[in-house]
PDB file as gemmi writes it, atoms N, CA and C in Angstrom:
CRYST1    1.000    1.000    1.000  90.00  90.00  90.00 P 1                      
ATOM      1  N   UNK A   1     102.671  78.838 116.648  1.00  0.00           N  
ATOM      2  CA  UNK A   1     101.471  78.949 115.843  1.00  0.00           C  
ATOM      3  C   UNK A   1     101.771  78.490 114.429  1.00  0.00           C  
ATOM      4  N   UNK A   2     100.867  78.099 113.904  1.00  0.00           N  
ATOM      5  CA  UNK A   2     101.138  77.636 112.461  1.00  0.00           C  
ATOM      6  C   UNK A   2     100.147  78.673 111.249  1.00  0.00           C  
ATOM      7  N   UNK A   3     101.069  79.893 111.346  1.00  0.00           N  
ATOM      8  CA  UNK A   3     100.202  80.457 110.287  1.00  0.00           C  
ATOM      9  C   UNK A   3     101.117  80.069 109.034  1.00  0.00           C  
ATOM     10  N   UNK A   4     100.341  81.010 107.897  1.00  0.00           N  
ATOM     11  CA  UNK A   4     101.284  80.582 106.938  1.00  0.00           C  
ATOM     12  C   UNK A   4     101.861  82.117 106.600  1.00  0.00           C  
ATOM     13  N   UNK A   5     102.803  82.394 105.705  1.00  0.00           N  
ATOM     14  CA  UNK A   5     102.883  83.879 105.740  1.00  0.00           C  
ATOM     15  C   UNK A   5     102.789  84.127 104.680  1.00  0.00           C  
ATOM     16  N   UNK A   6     102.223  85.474 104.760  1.00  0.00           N  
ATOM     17  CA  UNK A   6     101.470  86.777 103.771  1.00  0.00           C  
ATOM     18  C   UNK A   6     102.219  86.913 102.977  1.00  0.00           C  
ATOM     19  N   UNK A   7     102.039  86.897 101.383  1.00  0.00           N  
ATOM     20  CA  UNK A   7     102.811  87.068 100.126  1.00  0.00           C  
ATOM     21  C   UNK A   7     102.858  88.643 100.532  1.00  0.00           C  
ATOM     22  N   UNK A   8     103.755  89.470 100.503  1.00  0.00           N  
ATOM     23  CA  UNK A   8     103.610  91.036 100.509  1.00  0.00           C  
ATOM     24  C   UNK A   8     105.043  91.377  99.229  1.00  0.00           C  
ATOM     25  N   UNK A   9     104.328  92.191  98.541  1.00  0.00           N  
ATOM     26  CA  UNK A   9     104.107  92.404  97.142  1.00  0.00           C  
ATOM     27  C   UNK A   9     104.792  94.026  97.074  1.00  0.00           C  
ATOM     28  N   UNK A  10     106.179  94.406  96.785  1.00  0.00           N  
ATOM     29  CA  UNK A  10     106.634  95.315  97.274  1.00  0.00           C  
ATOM     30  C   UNK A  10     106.951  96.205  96.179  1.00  0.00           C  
ATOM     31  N   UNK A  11     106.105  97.336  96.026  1.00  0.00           N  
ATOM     32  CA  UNK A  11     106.162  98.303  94.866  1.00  0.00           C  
ATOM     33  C   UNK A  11     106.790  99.120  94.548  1.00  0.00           C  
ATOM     34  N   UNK A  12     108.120  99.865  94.671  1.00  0.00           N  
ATOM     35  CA  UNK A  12     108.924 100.928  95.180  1.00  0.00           C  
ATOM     36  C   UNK A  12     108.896 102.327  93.976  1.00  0.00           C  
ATOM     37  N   UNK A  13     108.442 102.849  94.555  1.00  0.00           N  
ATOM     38  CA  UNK A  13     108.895 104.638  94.375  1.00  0.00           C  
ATOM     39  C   UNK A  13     110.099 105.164  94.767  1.00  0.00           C  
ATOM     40  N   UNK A  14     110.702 105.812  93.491  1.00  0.00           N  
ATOM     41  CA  UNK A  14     111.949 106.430  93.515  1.00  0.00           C  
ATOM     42  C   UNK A  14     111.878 107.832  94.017  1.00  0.00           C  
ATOM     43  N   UNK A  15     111.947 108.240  94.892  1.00  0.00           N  
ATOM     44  CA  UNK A  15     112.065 110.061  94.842  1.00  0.00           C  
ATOM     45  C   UNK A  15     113.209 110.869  94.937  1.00  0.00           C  
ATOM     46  N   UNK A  16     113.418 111.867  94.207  1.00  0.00           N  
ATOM     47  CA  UNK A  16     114.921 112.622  94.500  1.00  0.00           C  
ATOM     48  C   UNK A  16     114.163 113.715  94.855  1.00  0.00           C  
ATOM     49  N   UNK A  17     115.100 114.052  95.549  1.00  0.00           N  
ATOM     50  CA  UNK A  17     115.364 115.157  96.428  1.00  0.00           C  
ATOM     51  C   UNK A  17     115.714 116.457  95.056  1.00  0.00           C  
ATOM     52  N   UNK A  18     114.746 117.384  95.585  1.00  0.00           N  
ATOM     53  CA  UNK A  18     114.967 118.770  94.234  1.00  0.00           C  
ATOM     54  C   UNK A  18     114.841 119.975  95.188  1.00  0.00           C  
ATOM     55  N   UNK A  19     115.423 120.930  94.139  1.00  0.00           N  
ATOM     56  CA  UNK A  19     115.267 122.402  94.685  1.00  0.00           C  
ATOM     57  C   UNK A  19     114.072 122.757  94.568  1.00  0.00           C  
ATOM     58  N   UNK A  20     113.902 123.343  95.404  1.00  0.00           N  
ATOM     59  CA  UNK A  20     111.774 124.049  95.216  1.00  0.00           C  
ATOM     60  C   UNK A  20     112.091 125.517  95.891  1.00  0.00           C  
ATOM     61  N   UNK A  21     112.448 126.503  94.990  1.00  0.00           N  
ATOM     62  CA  UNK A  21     112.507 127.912  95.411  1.00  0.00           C  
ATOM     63  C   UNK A  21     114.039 127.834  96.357  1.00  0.00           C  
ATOM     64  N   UNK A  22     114.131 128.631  97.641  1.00  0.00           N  
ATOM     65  CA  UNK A  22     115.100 128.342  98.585  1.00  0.00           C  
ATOM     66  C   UNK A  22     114.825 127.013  99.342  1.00  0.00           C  
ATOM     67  N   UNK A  23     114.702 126.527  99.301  1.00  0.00           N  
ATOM     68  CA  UNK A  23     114.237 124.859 100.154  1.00  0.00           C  
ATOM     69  C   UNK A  23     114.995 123.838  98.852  1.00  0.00           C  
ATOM     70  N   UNK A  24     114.294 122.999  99.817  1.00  0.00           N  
ATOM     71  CA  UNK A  24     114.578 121.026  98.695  1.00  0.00           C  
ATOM     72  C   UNK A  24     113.510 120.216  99.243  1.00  0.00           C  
ATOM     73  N   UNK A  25     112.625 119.636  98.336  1.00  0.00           N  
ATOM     74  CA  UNK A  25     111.390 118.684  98.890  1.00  0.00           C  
ATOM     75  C   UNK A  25     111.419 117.654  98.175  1.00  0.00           C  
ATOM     76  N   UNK A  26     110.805 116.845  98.042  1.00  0.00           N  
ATOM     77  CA  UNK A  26     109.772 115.548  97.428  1.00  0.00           C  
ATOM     78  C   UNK A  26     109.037 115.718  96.868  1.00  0.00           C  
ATOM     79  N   UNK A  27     108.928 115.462  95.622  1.00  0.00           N  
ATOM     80  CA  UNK A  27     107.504 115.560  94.909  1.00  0.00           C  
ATOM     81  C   UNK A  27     107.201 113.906  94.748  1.00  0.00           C  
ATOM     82  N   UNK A  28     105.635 113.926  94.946  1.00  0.00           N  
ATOM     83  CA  UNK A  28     104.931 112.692  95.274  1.00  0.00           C  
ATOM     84  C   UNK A  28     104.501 112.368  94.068  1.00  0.00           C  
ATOM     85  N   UNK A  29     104.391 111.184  93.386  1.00  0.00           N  
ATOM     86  CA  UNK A  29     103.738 110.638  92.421  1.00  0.00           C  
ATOM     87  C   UNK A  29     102.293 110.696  92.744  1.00  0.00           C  
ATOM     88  N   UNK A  30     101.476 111.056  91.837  1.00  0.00           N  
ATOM     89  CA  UNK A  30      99.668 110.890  91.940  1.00  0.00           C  
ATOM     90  C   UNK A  30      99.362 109.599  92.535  1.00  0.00           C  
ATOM     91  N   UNK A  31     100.414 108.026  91.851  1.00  0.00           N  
ATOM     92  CA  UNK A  31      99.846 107.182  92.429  1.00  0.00           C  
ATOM     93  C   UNK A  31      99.632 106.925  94.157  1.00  0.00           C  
ATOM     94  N   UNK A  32     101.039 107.218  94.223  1.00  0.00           N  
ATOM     95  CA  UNK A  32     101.700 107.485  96.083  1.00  0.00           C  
ATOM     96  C   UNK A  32     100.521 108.123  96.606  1.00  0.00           C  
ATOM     97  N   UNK A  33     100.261 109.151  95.921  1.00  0.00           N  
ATOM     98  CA  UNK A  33      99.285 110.333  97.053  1.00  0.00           C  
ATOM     99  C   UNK A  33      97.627 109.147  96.752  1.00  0.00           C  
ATOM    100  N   UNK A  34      97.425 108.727  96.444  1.00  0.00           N  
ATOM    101  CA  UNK A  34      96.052 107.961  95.834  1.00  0.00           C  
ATOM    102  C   UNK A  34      96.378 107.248  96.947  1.00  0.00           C  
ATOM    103  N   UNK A  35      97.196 106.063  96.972  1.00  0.00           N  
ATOM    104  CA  UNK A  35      97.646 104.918  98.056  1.00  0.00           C  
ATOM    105  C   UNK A  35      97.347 105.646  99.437  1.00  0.00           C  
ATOM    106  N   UNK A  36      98.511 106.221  99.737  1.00  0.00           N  
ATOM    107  CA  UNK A  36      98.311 106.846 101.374  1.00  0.00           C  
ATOM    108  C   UNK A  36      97.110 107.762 101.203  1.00  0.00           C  
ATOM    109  N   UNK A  37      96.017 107.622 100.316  1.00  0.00           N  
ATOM    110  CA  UNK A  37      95.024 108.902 100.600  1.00  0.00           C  
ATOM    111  C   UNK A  37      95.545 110.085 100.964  1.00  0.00           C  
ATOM    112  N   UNK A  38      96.284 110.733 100.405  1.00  0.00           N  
ATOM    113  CA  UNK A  38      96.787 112.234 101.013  1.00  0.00           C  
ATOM    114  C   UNK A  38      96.648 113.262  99.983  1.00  0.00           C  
ATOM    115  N   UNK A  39      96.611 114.564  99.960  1.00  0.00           N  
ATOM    116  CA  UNK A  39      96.042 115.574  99.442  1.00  0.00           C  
ATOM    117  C   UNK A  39      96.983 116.672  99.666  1.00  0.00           C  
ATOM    118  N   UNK A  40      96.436 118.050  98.995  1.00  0.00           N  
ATOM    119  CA  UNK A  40      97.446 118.994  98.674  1.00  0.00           C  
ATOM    120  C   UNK A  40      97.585 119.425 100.614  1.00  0.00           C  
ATOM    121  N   UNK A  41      98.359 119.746 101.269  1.00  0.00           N  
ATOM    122  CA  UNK A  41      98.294 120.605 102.220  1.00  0.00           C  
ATOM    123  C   UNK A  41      97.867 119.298 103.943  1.00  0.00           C  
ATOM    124  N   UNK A  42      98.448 117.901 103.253  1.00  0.00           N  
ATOM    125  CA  UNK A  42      98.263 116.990 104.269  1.00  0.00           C  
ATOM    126  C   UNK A  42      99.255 117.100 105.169  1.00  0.00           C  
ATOM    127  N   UNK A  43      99.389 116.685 106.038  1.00  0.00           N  
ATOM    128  CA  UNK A  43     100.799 116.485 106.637  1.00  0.00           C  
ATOM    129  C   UNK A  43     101.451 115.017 106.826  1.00  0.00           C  
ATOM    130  N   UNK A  44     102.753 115.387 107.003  1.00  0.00           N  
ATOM    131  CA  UNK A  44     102.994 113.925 106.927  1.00  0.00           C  
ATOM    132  C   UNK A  44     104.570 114.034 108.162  1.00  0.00           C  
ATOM    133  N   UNK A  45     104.161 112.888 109.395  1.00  0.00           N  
ATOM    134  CA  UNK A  45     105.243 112.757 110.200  1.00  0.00           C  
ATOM    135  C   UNK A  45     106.540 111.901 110.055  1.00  0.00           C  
ATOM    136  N   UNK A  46     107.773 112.151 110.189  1.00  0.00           N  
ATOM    137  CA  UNK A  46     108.593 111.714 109.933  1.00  0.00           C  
ATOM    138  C   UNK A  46     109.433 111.070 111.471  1.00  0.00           C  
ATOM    139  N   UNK A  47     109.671 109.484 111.172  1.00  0.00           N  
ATOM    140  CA  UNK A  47     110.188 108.838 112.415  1.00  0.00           C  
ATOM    141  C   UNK A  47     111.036 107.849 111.895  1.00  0.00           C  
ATOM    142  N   UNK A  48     112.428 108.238 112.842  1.00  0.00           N  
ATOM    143  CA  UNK A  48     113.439 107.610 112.139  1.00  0.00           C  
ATOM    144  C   UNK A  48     113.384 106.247 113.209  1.00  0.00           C  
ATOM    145  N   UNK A  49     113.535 105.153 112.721  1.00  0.00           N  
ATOM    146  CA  UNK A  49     113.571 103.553 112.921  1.00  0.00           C  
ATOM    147  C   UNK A  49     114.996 103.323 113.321  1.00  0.00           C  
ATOM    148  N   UNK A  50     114.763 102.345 114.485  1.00  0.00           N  
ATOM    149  CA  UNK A  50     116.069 101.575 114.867  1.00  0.00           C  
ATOM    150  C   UNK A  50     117.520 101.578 114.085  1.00  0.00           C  
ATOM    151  N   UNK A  51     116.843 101.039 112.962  1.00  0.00           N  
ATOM    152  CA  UNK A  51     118.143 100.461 111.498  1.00  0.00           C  
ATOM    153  C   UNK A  51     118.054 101.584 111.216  1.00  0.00           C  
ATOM    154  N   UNK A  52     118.039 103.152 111.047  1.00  0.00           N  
ATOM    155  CA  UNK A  52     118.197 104.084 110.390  1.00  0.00           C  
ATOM    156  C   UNK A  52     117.176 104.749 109.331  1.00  0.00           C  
ATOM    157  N   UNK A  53     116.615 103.504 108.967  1.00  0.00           N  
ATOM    158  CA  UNK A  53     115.704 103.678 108.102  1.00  0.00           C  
ATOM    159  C   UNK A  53     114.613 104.676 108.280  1.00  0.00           C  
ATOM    160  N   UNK A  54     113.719 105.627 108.055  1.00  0.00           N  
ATOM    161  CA  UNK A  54     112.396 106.528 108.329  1.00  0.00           C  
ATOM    162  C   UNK A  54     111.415 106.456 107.744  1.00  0.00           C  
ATOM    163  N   UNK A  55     110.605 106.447 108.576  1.00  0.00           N  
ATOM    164  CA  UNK A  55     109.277 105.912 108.471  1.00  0.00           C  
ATOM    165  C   UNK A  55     107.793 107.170 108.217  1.00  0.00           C  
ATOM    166  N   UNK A  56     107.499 107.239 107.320  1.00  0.00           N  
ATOM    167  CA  UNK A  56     106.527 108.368 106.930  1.00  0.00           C  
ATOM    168  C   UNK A  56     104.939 108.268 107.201  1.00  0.00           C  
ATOM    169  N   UNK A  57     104.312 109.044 107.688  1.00  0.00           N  
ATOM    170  CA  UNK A  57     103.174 108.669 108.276  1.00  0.00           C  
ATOM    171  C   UNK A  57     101.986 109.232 108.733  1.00  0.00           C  
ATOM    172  N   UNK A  58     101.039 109.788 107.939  1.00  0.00           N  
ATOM    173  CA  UNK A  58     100.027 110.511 108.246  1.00  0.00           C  
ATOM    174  C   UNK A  58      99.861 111.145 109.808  1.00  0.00           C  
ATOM    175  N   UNK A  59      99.888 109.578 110.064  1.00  0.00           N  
ATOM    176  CA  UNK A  59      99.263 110.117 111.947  1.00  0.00           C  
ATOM    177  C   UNK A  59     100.066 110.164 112.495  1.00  0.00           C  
ATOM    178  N   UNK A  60      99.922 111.522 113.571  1.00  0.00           N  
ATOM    179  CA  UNK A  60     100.806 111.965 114.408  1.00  0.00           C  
ATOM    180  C   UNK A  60     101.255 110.824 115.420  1.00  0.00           C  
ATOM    181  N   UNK A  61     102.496 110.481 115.429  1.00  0.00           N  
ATOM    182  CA  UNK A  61     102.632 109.294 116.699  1.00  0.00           C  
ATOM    183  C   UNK A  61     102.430 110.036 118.177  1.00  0.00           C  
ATOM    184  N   UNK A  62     102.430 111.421 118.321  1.00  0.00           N  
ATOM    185  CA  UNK A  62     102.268 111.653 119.861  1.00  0.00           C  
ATOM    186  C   UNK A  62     100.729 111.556 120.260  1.00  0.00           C  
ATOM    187  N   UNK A  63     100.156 111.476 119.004  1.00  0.00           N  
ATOM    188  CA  UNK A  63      98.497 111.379 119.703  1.00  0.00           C  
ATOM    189  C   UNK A  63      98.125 110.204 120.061  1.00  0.00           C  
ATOM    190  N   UNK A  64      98.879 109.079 120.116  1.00  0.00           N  
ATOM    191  CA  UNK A  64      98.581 107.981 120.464  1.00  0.00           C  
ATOM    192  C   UNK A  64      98.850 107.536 121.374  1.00  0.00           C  
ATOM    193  N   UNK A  65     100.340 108.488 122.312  1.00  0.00           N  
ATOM    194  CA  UNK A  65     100.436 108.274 123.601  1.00  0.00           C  
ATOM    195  C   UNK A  65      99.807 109.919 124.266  1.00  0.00           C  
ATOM    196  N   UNK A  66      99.132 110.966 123.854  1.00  0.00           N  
ATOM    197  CA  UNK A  66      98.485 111.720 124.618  1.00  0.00           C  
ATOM    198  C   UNK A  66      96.821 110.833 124.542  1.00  0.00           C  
ATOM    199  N   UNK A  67      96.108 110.021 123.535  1.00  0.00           N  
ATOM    200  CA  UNK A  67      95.213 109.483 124.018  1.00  0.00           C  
ATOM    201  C   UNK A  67      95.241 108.230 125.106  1.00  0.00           C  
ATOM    202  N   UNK A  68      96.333 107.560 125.096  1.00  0.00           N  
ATOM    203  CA  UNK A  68      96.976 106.770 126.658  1.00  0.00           C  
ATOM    204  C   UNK A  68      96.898 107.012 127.951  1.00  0.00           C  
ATOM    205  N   UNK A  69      97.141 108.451 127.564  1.00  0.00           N  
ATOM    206  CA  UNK A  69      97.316 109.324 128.941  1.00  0.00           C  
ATOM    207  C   UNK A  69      96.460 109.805 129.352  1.00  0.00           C  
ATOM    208  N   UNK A  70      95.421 109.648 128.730  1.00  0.00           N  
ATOM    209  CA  UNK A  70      93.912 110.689 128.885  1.00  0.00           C  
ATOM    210  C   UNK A  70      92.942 109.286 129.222  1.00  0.00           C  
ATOM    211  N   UNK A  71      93.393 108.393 128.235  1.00  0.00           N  
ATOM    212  CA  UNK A  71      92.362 107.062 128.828  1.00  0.00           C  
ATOM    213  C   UNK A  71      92.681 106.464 130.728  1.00  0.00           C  
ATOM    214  N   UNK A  72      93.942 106.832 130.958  1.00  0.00           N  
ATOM    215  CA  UNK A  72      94.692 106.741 131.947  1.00  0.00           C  
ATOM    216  C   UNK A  72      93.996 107.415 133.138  1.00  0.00           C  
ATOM    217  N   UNK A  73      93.668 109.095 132.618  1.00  0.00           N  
ATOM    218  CA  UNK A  73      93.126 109.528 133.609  1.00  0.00           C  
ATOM    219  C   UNK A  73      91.847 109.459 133.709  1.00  0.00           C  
ATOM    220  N   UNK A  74      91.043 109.000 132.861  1.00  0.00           N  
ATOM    221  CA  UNK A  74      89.488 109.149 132.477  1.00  0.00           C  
ATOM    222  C   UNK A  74      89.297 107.913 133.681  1.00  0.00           C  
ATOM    223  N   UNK A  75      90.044 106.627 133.468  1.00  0.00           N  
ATOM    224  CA  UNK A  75      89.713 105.600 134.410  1.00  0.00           C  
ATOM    225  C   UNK A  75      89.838 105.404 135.890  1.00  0.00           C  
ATOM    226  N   UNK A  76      90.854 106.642 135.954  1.00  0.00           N  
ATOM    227  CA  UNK A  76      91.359 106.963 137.537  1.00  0.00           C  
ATOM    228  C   UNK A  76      90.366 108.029 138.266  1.00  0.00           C  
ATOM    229  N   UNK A  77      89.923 108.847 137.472  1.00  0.00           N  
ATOM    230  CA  UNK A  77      89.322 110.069 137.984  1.00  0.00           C  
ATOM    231  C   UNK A  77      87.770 110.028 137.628  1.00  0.00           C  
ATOM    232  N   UNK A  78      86.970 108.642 137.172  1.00  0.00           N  
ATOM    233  CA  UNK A  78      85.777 108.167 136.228  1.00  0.00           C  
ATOM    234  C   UNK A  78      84.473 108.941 137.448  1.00  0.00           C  
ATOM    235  N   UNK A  79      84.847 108.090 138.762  1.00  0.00           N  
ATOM    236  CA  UNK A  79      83.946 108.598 139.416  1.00  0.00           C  
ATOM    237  C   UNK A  79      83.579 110.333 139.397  1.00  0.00           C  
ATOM    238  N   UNK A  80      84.874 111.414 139.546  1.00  0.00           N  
ATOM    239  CA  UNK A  80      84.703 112.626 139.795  1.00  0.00           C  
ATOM    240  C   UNK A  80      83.975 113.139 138.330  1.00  0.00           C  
ATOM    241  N   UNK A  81      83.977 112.108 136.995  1.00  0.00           N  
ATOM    242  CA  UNK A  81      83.699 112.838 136.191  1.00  0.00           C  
ATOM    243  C   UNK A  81      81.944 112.709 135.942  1.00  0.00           C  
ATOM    244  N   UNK A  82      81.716 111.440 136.103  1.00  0.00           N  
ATOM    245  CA  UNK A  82      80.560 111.057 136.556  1.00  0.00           C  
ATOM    246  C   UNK A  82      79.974 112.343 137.188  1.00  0.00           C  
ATOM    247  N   UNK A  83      80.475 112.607 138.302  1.00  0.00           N  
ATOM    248  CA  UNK A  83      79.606 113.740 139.106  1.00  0.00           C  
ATOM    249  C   UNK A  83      79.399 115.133 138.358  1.00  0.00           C  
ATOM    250  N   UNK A  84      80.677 115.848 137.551  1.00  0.00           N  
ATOM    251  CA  UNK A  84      80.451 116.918 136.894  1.00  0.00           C  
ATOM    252  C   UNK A  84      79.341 116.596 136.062  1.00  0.00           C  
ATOM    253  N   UNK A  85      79.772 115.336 135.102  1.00  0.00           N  
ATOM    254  CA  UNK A  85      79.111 115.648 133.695  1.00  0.00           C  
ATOM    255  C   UNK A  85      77.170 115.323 134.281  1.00  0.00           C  
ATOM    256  N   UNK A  86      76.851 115.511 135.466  1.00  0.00           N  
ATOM    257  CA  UNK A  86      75.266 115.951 136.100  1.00  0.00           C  
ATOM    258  C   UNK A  86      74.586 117.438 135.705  1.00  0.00           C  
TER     259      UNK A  86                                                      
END                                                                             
């Protein structure tokens, strides 16, 4: 294919790691939380990548293979549902 490729424009945030009471967290820059849209009390999933690297991420990655699995059965079982939802 002959695309051309995407200038991507790479902004980096520093975070250290601090004490917060008995624990150690992240504190997020306002801009960070603005970008990913996230808010006091969001959650955020953590998935570590091939190269080591981890990857942070609003959405839960298992809901994307429990909605797989449900589209899976919705198409196998369509007729029986057909009949309930009468």
């Amino acid at each position: 294919m002959n695309e051309t490729p995407r200038k991507v424009e790479i902004e980096g945030f520093v975070l250290q790691v601090r004490k917060i009471g008995n624990s150690v967290g992240l504190i997020l820059p306002k801009e960070l939380l603005a970008r990913a849209k996230l808010a006091d009390g969001d959650k955020l999933y953590v998935a570590e990548m091939p190269d080591g690297s981890l990857h942070l991420t609003p959405r839960d990655p298992n809901f994307a293979k429990g909605m797989a699995s449900a589209e899976r059965a919705i198409k196998k079982y369509r007729n029986a549902l057909a009949e309930l939802a009468k």
